[in-house]
N, C-alpha and C positions, 0 to 999 in steps of 0.2 A: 504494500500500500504506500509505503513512502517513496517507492522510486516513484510512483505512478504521480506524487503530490511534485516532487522536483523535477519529473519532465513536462509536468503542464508549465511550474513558474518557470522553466528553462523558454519554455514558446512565449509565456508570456512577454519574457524579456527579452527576446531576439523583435518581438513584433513590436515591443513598444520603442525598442531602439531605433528601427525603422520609422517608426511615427513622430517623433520626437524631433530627427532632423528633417522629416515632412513641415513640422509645426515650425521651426527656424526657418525654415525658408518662405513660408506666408509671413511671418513677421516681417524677414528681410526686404521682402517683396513691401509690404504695408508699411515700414520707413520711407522707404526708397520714393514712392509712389505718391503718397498722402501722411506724411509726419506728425500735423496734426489730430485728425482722425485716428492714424495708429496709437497716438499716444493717451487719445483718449478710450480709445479699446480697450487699452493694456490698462490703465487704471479700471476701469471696473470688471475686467477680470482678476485685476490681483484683490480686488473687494471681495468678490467672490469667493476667490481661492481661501484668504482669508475665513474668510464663513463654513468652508468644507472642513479646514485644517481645528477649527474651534469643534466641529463634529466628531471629526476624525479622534481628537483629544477624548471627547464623551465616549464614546467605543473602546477605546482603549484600556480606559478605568476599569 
């Protein structure tokens, strides 16, 4: 049972590392493009992210 737990987080993390430099590169793109607007994106996502990670904290407990 535990191989089977560390080859799903093995996929998890090959796919999210994939994703990840997906997500840098719409950033890059949305500097690049509109600096303004990207910057105001990027503020209320880190609001957000904020809000998850104070979640994240309640689960954890």
């Amino acid at each position: 049972m535990k191989k089977n737990y560390n080859k799903i987080i093995n996929q998890i993390q090959k796919v999210r590392s994939k994703n990840n430099v997906n997500w840098m590169n719409i950033l890059k793109l949305a500097f690049k493009h509109s600096p303004q607007e990207a910057s105001k994106i990027m503020k209320r996502i880190s609001y957000d992210d904020k809000k998850i990670f104070k979640l994240l904290n309640k689960l954890a407990k």
